[in-house]
C-alpha positions as CSV (number, residue, x, y, z in Angstrom):
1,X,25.2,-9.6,4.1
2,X,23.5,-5.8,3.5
3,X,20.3,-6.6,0.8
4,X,18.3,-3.9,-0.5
5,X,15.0,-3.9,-1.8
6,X,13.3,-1.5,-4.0
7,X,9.5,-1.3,-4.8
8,X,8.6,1.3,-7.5
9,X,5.0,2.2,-7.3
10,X,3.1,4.7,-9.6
11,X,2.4,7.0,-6.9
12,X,5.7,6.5,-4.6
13,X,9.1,4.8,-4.5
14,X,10.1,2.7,-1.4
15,X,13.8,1.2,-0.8
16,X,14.7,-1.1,2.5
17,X,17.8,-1.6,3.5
18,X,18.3,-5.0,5.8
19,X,21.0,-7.0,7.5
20,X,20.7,-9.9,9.0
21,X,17.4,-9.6,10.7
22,X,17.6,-6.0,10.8
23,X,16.3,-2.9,9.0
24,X,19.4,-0.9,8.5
25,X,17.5,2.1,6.5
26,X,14.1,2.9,4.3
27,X,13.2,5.6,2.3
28,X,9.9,6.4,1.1
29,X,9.5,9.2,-1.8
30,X,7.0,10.4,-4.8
31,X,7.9,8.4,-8.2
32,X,7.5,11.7,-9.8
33,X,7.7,11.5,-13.4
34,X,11.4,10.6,-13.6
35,X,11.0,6.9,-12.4
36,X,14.8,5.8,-12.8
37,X,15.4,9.3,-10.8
38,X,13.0,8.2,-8.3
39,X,14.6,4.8,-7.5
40,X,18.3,6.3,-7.1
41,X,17.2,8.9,-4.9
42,X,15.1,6.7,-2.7
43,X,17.5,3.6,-2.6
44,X,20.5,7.2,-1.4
45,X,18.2,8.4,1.2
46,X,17.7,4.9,2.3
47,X,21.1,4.1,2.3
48,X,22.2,7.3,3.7
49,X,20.0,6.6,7.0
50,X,21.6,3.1,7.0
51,X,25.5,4.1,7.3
52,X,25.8,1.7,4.0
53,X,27.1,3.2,0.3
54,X,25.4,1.3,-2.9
55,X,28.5,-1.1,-3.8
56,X,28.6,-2.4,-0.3
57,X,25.2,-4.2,-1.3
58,X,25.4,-7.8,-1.7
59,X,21.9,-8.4,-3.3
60,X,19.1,-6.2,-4.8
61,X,15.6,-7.4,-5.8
62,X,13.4,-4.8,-7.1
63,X,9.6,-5.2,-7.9
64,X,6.4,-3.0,-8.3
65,X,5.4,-1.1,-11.8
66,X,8.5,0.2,-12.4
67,X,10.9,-2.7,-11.3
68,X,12.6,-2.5,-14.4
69,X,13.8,0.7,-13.9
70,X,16.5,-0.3,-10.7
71,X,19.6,-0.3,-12.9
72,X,21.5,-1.9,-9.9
73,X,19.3,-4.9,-9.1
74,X,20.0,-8.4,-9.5
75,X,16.6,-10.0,-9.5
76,X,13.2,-8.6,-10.2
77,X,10.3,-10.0,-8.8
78,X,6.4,-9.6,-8.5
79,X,5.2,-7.0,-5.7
80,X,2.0,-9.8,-5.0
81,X,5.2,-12.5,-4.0
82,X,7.1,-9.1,-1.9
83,X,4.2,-7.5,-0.2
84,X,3.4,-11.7,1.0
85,X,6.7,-11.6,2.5
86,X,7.4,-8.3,3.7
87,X,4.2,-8.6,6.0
88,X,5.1,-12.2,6.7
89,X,7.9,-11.0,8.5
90,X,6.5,-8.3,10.1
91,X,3.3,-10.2,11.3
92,X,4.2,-13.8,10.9
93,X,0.0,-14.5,12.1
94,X,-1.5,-13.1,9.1
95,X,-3.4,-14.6,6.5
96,X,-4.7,-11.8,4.7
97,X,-3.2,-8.6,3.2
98,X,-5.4,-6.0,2.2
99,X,-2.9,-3.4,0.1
100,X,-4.3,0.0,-1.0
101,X,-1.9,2.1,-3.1
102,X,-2.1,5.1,-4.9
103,X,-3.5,2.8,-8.1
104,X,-3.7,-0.3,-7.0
105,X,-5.3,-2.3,-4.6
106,X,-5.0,-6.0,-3.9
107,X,-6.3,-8.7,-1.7
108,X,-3.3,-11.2,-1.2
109,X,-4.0,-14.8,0.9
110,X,-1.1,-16.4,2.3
111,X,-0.2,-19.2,4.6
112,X,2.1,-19.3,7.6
113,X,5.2,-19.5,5.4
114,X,4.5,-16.5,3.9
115,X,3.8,-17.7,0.7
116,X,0.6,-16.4,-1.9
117,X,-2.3,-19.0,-1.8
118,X,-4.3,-16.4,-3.9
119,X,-4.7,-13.0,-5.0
120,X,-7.2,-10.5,-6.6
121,X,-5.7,-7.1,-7.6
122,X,-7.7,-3.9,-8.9
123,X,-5.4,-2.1,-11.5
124,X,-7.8,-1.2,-13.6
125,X,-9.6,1.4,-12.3
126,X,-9.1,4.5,-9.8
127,X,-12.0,3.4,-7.5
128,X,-10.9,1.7,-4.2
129,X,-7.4,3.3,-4.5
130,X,-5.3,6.2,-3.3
131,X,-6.2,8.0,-6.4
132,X,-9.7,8.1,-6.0
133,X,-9.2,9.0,-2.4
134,X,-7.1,12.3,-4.0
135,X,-9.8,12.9,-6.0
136,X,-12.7,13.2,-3.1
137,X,-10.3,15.6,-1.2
138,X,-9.8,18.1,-4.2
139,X,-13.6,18.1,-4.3
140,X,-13.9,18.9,-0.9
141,X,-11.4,21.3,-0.9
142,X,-9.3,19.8,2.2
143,X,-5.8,17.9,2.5
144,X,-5.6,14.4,1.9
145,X,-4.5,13.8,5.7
146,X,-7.2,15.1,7.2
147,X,-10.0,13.0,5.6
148,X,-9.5,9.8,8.7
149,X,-9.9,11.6,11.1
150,X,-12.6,14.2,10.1
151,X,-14.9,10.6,8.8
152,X,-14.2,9.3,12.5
153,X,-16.6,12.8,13.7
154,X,-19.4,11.5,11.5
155,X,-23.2,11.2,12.7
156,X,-25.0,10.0,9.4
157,X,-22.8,9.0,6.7
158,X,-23.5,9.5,2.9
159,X,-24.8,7.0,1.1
160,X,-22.4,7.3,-2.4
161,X,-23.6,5.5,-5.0
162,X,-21.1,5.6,-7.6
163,X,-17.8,3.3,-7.2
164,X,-16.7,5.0,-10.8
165,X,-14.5,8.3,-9.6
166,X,-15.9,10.1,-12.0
167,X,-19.8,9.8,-11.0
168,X,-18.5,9.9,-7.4
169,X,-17.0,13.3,-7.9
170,X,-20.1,14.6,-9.5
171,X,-22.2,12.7,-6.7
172,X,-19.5,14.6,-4.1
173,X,-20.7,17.9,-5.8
174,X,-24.3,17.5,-5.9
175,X,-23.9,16.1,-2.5
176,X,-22.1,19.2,-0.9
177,X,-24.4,21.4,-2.9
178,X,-27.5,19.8,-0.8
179,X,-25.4,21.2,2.4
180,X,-24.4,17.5,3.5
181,X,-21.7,17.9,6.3
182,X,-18.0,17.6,4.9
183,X,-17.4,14.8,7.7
184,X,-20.6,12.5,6.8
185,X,-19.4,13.0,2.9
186,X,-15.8,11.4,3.6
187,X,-17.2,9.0,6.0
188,X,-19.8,7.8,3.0
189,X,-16.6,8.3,0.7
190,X,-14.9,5.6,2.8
191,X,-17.1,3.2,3.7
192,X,-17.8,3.1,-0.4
193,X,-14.3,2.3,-1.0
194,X,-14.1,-0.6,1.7
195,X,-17.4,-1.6,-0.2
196,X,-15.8,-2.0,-3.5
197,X,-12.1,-3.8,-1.6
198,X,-14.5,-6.2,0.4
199,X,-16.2,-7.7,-2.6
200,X,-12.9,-7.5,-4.7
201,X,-11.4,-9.9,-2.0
202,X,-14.6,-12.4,-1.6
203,X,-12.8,-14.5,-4.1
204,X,-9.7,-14.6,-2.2
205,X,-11.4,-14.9,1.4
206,X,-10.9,-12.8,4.5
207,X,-9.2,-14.8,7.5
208,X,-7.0,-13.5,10.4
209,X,-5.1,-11.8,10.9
210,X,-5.3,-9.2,8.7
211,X,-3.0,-6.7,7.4
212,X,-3.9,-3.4,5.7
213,X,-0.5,-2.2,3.7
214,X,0.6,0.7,1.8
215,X,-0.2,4.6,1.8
216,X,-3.7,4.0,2.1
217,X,-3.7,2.6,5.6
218,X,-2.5,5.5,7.3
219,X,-6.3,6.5,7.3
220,X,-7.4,5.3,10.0
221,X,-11.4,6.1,8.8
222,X,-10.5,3.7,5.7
223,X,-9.4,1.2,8.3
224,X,-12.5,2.1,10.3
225,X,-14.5,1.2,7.2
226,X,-13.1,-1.6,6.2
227,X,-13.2,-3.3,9.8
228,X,-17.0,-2.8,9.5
229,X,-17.6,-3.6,6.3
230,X,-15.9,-7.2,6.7
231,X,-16.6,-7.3,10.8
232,X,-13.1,-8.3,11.2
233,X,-9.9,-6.9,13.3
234,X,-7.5,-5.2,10.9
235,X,-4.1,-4.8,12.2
236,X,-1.5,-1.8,9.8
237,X,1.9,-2.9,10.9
238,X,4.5,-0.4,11.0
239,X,5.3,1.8,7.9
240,X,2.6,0.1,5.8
241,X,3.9,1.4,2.7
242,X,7.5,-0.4,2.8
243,X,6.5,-3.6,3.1
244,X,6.7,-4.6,-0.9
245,X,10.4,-3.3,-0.3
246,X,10.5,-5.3,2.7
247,X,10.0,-8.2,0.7
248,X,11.8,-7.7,-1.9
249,X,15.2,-7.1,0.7
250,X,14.1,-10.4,2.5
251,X,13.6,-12.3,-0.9
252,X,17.3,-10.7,-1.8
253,X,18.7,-12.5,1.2
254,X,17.0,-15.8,-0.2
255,X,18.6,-15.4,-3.5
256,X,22.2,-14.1,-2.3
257,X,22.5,-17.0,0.3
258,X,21.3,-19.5,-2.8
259,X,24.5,-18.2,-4.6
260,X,27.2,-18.2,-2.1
């Protein structure tokens, strides 16, 4: 069977495509403002990659914000249930997901069948999330991609007060007006986000091994942070942002063998 998955995030649209035990194809693109747009041009470039056209699709389960949007799915389903299974697969030893998006984050337990035990998610507001991350680096004039590994050349990191992106940005000005160094100011940046994500989770619990997901944990100075913040090991799997879509192909495989 060929099973797609499709996770449509505010910031950016992600399609698998699996078979068997395989990934055939992913795609991983901006929503953009055009969300049903968004999903049929990431589920084409995915499918593209894969050799596969859309009708040869046995199954599609689509989750994240705009889920309902996939006018070819069968099934939607919760990204807290498809991000649990996507990293399940891909690290069947952890316990903990730590998911950072571009307005979300989430703290998701699971146990060794790769099912939730518990969750906390931070929808809310832009601190602790992708967004507020964009924010800092418009402040300090530099590209979002640069920010882990300029915080990793930091001698004395910035104390920043303010988890509200607002205050921080203000803080970030007054800050760079004092003539703070631009690495210590991401590196305080940072290690201010972890803060907020590691007292988000303590109702949900740390334990190994952990996985930090979506766009988020390709910088490696939030990772950095985090690790210190909760003094554990965090492991980013491969392609941390596809794993809601990851789940959602693997959960279209559960529901497509149910029927036949």
């Amino acid at each position: 069977m060929i099973l797609g998955g499709v996770d449509v995030g505010a910031a950016t649209t992600k399609t698998v495509i699996l078979q068997d035990d395989k990934i055939l194809g992913f795609a991983v693109i901006n929503t953009g403002s055009d969300v049903i747009k968004a999903t049929n041009k990431a589920t084409h470039q995915a499918l593209d990659g894969a050799g596969v056209k859309l009708e040869e699709l046995d199954y599609v389960v689509s989750t994240g914000y705009g889920r309902e949007s996939v006018t070819f799915r069968n099934k939607t389903v919760t990204e807290i249930i498809c991000h649990a299974a996507g990293v399940s697969w891909m690290m069947s030893g952890a316990r903990t997901v730590i998911d950072i998006g571009g307005q979300d984050s989430k703290v998701i337990g699971i146990d060794e069948d790769g099912r939730v035990n518990n969750f906390i998610m931070n929808d809310k507001c832009a601190a602790g999330t992708g967004r507020f991350l964009e924010v800092m680096a418009r402040v300090l004039e530099i590209d979002l991609d640069e920010m882990g590994p300029l915080s990793l050349q930091a001698k004395k990191p910035c104390s920043v007060s303010s988890t509200c992106t607002v205050f921080a940005e203000s803080e970030m000005i007054s800050l760079r007006a004092k003539g703070e160094k631009r690495e210590d100011l991401i590196s305080g940046i940072h290690k201010a986000m972890a803060h907020r994500v590691a007292i988000m989770g303590q109702s949900v619990g740390f334990k190994k091994q952990i996985a930090l997901t979506g766009g988020v944990a390709h910088n490696i100075g939030i990772k950095k942070a985090l690790e210190e913040e909760i003094k554990m090991e965090i492991i980013t799997p491969d392609q941390p942002q596809i794993m809601g879509a990851l789940g959602a192909a693997l959960l279209a495989r559960t529901e497509a063998q149910r029927k036949a």
